[in-house]
C-alpha positions as CSV (number, residue, x, y, z in Angstrom):
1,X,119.4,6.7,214.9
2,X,117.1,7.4,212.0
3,X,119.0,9.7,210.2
4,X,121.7,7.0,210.2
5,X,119.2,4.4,209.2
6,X,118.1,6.6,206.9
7,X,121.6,7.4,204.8
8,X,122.3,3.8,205.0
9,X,119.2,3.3,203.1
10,X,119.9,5.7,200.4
11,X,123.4,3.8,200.0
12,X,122.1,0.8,199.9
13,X,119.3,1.8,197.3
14,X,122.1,3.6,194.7
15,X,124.1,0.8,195.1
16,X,121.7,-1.7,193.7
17,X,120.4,0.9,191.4
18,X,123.7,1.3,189.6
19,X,125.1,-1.7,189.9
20,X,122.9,-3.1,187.0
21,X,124.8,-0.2,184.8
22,X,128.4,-1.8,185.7
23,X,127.7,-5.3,184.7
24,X,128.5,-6.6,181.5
25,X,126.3,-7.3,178.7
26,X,126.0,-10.8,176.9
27,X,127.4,-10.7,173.8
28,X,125.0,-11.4,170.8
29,X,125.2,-15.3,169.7
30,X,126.7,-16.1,166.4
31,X,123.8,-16.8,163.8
32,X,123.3,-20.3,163.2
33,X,124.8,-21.5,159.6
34,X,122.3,-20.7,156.9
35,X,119.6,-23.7,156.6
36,X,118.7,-23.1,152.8
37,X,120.9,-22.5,150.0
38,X,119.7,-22.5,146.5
39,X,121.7,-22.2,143.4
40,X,119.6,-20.0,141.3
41,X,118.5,-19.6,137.2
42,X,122.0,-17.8,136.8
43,X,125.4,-19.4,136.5
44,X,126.9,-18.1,140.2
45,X,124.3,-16.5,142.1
46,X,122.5,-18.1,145.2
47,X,119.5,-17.7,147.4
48,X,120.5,-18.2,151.2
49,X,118.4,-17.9,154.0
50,X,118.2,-19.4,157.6
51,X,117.4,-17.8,161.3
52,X,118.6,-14.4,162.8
53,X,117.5,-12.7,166.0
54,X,114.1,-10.4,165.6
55,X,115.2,-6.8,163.8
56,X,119.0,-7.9,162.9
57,X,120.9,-6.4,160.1
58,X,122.7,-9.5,158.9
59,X,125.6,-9.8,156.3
60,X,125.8,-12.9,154.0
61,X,129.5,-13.1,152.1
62,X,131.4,-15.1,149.8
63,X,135.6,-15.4,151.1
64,X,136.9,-16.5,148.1
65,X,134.8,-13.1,145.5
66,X,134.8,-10.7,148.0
67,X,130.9,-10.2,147.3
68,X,128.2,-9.9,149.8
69,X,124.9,-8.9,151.1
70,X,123.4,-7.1,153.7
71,X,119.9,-7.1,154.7
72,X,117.9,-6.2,157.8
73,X,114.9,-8.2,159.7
74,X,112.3,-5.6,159.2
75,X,109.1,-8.2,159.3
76,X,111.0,-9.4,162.6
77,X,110.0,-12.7,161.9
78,X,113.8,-13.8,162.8
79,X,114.2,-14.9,159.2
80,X,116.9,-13.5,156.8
81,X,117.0,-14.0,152.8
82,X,120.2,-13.0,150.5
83,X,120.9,-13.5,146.8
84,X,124.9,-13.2,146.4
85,X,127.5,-14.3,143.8
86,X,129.4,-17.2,144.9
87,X,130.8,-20.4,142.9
88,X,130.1,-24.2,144.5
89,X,132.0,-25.0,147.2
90,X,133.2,-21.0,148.2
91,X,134.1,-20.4,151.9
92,X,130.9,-17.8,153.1
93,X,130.1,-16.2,156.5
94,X,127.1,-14.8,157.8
95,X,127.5,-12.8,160.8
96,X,124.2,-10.4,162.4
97,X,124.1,-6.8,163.9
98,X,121.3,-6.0,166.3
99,X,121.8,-2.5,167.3
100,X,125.5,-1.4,167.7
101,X,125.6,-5.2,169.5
102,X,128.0,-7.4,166.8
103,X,127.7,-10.8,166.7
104,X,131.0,-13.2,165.6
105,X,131.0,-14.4,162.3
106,X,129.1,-18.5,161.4
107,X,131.2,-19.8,158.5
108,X,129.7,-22.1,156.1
109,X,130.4,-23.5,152.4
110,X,128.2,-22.8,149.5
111,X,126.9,-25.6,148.5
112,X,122.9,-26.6,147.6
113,X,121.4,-27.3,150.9
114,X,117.9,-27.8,152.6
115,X,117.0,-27.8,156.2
116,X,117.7,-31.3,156.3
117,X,121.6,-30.9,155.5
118,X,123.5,-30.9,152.2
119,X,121.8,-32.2,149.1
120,X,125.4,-33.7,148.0
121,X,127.4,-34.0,151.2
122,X,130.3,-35.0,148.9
123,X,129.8,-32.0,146.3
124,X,132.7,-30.0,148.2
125,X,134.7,-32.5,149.4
């Protein structure tokens, strides 16, 4: 009886052991839209920023350019902080990496924002 006992132990062990291995993994969540965007000092460049998980590499880029940024988390403060060309009212996306782990892309339009919303909600309408 033991030995039986035993090998049914065993089974029962590896099976919980490796089941963690065969389940899927959660797919990263989109990053939020960016919360800041600044026109800056020179015609068609803009500061945008907004939240990203902890140690992403996160892509900010203008649809209707073709321009972009990249920049990584490495203060893992969950905080992100581009400067790209883009004119008023451009289609952007900002998507994040965290490891080989993608995350779908956010879309947003590139227009002077705070945290608070649009400063002209009918600039790009």
């Amino acid at each position: 009886m033991a030995p039986r006992f035993f090998a049914r132990l065993v089974s029962a062990a590896c099976l919980m052991l490796f089941s963690g291995c065969l389940s899927p993994t959660l797919p990263l969540p989109p990053p939020e839209p960016p919360d800041t965007i600044t026109a800056e000092a020179t015609p068609g460049t803009w500061l945008i920023s907004g939240n990203c998980l902890k140690g992403a590499m996160v892509t900010v880029f203008d649809e209707d350019l073709g321009k972009g940024a990249v920049v990584e988390d490495r203060d893992l403060d969950g905080r992100y902080e581009v400067v790209i060309q883009a004119n008023l009212c451009d289609l952007g996306w900002v998507e994040q990496r965290v490891g080989t782990d993608e995350a779908a892309r956010t879309t947003f339009v590139i227009q002077d924002r705070t945290p608070s919303g649009p400063l002209d909600p009918l600039a790009c309408k």
